[in-house]
N, C-alpha and C positions, 0 to 999 in steps of 0.2 A: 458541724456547720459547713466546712469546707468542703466536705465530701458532698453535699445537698450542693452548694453552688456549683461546684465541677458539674454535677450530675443537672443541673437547670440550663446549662450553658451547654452543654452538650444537647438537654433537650430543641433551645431555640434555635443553635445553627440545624437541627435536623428539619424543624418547621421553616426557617427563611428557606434550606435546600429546596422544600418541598414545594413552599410559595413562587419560590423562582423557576420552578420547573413547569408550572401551574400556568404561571402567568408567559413562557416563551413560546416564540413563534417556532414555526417549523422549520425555517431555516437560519434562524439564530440560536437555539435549544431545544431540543429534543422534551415533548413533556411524558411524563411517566406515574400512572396512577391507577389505582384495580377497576378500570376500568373493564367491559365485556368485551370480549375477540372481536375484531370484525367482521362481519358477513363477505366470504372467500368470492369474489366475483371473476367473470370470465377473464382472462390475461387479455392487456393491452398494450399498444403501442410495442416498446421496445421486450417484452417480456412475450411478447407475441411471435418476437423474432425466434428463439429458440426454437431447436428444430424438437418435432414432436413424434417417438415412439411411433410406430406401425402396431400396437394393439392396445386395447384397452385399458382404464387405468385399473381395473380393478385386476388383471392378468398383473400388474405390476405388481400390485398389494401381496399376490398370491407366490408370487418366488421373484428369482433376481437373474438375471440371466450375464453368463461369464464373459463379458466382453467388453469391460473397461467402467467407468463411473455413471455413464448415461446409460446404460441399461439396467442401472438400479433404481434412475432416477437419480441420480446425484447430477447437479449442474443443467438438469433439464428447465427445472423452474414447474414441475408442475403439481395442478391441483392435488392437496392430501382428502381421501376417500373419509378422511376423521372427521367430525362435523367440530372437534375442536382439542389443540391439545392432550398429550395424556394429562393427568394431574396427580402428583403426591399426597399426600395425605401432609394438611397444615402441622407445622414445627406446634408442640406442647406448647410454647411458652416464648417470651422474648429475652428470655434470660440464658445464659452461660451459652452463649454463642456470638464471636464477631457477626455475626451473618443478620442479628436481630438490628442493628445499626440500619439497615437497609428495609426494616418492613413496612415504611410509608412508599417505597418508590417500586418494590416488586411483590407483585400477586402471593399471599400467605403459602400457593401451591408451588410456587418456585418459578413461576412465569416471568420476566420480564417485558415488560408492554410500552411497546413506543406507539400510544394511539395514535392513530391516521396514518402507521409507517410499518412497522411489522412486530410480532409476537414471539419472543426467542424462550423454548424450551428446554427440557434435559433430551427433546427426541429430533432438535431439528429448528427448523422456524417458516414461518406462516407469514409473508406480504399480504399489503392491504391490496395489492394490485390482482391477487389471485396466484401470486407463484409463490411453492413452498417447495421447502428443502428438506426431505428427511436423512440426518444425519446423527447418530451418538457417541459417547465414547466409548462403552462397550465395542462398537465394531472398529475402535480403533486399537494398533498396537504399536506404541511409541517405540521410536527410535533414536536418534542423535538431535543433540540439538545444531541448529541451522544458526542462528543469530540471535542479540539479547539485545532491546536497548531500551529509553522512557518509555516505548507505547508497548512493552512486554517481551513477549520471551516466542520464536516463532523453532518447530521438530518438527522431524519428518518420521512420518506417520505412515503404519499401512494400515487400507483400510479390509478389513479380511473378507468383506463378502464379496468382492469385486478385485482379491489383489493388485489393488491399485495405491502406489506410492501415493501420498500429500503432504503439502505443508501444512502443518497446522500453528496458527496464532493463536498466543493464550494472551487475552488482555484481565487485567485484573478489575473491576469494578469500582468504581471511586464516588464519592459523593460530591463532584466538582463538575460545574453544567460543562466547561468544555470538552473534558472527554467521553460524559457523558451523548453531548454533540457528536465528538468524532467518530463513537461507535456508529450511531444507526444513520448518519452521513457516510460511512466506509459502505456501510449493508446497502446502502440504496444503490451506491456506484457501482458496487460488486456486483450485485444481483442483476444490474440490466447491461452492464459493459461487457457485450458479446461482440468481440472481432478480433483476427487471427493475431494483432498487436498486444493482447493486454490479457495478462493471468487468469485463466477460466475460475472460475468461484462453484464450488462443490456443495458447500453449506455451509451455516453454524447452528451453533447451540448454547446454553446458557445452564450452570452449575453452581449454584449457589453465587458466589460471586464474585465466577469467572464468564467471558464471553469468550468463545474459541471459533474462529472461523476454519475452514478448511479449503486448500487452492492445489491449485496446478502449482507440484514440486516438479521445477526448475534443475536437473542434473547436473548443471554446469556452472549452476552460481549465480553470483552478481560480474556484472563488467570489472566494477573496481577491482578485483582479485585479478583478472587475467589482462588487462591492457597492460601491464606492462613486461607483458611477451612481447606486445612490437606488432601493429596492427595496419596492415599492407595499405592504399586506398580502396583496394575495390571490396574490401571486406569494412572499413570504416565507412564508405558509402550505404553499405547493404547496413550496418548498424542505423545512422541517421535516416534511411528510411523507414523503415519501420519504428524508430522514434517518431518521424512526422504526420507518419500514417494512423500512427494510436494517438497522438497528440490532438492529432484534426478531430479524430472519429471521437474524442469523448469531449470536445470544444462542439461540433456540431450539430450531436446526433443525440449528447446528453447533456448542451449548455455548462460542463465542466474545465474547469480551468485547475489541471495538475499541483502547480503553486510549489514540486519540491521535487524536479527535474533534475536529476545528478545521475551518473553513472552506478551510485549502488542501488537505486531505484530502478535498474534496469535487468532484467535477469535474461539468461541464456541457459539452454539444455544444448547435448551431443548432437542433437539433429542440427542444432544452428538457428532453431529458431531464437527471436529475439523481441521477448515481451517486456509491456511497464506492467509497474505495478505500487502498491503506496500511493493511494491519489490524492496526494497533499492533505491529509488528514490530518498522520502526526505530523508531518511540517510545517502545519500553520502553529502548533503546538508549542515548538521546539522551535523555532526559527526565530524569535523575537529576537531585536538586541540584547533587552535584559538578559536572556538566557544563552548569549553569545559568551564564548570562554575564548583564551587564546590558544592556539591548535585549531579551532574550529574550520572548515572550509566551506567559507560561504559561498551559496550558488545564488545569491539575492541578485536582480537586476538594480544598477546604480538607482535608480527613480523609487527601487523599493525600499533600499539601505538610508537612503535620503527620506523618504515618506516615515518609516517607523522612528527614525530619529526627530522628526519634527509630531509625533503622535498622530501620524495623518495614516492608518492603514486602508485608505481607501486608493491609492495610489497602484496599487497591483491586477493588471492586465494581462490579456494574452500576450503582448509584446513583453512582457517578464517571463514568461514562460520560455519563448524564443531565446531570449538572454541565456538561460539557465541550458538551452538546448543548444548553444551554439559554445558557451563553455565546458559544457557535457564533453562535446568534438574536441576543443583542445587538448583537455586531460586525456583523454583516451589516447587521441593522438602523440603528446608528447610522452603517455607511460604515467603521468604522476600530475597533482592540481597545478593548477598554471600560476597563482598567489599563495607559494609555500608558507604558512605562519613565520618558521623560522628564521626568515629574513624579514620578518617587521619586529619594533619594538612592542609592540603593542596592536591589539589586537584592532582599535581603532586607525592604527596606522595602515593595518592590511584593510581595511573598507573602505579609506581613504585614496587606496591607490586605482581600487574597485573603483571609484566614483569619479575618480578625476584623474586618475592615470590613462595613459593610451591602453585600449583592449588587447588581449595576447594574442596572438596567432599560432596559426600550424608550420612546424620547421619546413624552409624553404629546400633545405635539399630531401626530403621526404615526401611531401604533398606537391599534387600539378596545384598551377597557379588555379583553376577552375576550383579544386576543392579549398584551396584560402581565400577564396571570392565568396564561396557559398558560404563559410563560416563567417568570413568576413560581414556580412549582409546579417547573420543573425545579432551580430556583437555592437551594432552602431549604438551609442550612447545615448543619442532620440531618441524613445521608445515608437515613434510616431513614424520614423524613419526604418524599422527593422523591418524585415522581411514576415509576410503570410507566411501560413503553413502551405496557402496555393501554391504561393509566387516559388517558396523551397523546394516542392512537388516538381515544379516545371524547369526547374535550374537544369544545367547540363549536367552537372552534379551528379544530380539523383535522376534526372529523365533519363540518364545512358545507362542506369542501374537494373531498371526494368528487363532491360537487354540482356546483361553482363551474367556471365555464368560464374556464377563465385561461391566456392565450395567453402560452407561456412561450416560444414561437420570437419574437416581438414583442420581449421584454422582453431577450432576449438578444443581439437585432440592435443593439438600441436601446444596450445595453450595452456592447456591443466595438466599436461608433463613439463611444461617450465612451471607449473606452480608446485607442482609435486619437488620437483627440483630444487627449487628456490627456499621450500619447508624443511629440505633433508638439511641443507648448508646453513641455512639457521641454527637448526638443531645439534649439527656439528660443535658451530662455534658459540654453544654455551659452554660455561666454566665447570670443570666434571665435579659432580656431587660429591662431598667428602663422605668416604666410610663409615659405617659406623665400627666403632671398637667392640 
């Protein structure tokens, strides 16, 4: 009898899953049900921007030409010649496999369907806007891993038919609507955020019940790893512009608001450029107070550490974003967070200083007064009072920046042999393994 009630109670949380997926809107839950593909229409608006192949698409179908991800089609965005999916052959039975857990929300043939948003396969994925992505794992072959953390596990991948390095994200599949949410919210932002500030997007694809997306790997890292080599201004300059510049371009062009602005959201390769990426997906996620620990370093703007402690999350603006970019600039600048945990008791002590402590700034004998103006302007405690991304744009700041010849492949060399450096002297000073006898 016990084993029947487990097994009934396990049936009805999988019907309310279903029911709630059923009854969400498209920008509060994602719904997911075997519904038919959508009919692939011409690309618009911003999927329209990608730049398009000089020959035909069925010349694409027909081979791959050696000269990086867009000549396979990878990261183009364009139409598939398929009139739908491949499809596997339906699982025998919904027994002796975790994967049966999930056959109310994904297609019998392995499909995952986010109707009215896109179709993620084992071969790739298909928007409802007209742009697909063909991409598998087969053509990938794993390499190291990059980073782990709650939204998965992200390796650098080559992808063999195009010798091309990628990042690839493995999210695992859950039956909980917000991360459900975050995936095909990540896919939409991904898919049309075309500008030289923000991570190009290659593909994904869907494996039973993994989602893996694939991006532009990043050589050089995240910021967090290398600011604290010591970051001159007119290279901390060139960083906050192309922060402000991807900030604007996905506030304007795609009504998105970041929501989890920190320096390890921000990656750099050897050439120096300097992309976002993480478009506050997992950070709405992850960010709550409940799920705040002590060590944590929060980049909350004060009016948002205030709004989630009074259960008010409607309190989060672009001027929080500003906050989060103007603290970004400290840390980077000083080397390390500017509200170390280990000088609060408690972890509400350090939110507390956030909120009603005077803001930190950039060391005076390091930064001209101009660059603790600009930061200064993002850090005001009004949210009403901070600075546009215009008004940052046009600061002397960043408008002398435009000008300034600043060799950021230099700065980056220079940076990942202090980290290389800084790894050997750790490694040093652990305590030598004992022998064994």
């Amino acid at each position: 009898m016990a084993a029947f009630a487990s097994r009934a109670q396990l049936q009805d949380g999988l019907d309310a899953a279903t029911a709630a997926l059923s009854n969400a809107s498209l920008y509060s839950h994602p719904v997911l049900h075997n519904a038919p593909p959508p009919r692939l229409q011409k690309p618009t608006g911003m999927a329209a921007r990608r730049a398009r192949p000089n020959f035909s698409l069925r010349d694409i179908d027909n081979f791959i030409l050696p000269d990086g991800p867009a000549a396979a089609g990878l990261g183009a965005g364009r139409p598939t010649l398929l009139q739908e999916p491949p499809r596997r052959p339906p699982p025998a039975g919904n027994f002796g496999s975790p994967f049966s857990n999930f056959s109310k929300i994904v297609d019998p043939s392995g499909a995952l369907n986010f109707t009215g948003k896109a179709i993620l396969h084992a071969a790739g994925v298909n928007f409802s806007n007209g742009a697909s992505f063909s991409i598998n794992m087969d053509q990938l072959q794993l390499d190291e891993e990059l980073g782990k953390g709650n939204y998965g596990t992200v390796k650098k991948v080559l992808h063999k038919p195009t010798n091309v390095a990628m990042a690839m994200k493995e999210i695992r599949l859950e039956l909980e609507d917000a991360k459900l949410n975050a995936i095909i919210m990540e896919l939409d932002v991904l898919h049309r955020a075309v500008a030289p500030e923000i991570v190009e997007f290659y593909g994904a694809f869907f494996i039973e019940s993994c989602v893996y997306y694939c991006m532009e790997y990043m050589d050089a890292g995240s910021l967090d790893k290398l600011q604290a080599a010591g970051v001159p201004e007119d290279v901390l300059a060139r960083i906050a512009a192309c922060m402000v510049r991807g900030l604007k371009f996905l506030k304007d062009d795609l009504n998105i608001i970041h929501r989890d602005v920190k320096p390890t959201n921000v990656l750099v390769n050897r050439k120096g450029d300097v992309k976002l990426c993480d478009f506050g997906i997992s950070g709405e996620l992850d960010k709550s107070l409940a799920k705040t620990n002590i060590g944590c370093q929060s980049y909350m703007a004060p009016e948002r550490i205030k709004g989630e402690s009074q259960n008010n999350l409607g309190t989060y603006t672009v001027s929080s974003d500003v906050w989060s970019l103007g603290l970004s600039m400290i840390e980077i600048g000083l080397g390390k967070y500017p509200y170390p945990p280990e000088t609060y008791s408690n972890v509400f002590a350090q939110l507390t200083a956030i909120v009603h402590g005077d803001p930190p700034d950039l060391p005076e004998e390091k930064y001209s007064e101009t660059a603790r103006e600009w930061v200064a302007s993002c850090l005001r405690k009004d949210p009403e009072r901070r600075a546009t991304y215009k008004e940052l744009l046009a600061h002397p700041f960043l408008a002398q920046d435009k000008t300034s010849n600043v060799d950021m492949a230099s700065w980056v060399a220079t940076a990942l042999e202090w980290k290389a450096a800084a790894a050997a002297d750790a490694l040093k000073a652990l305590p030598p393994v004992p022998q064994s006898v």
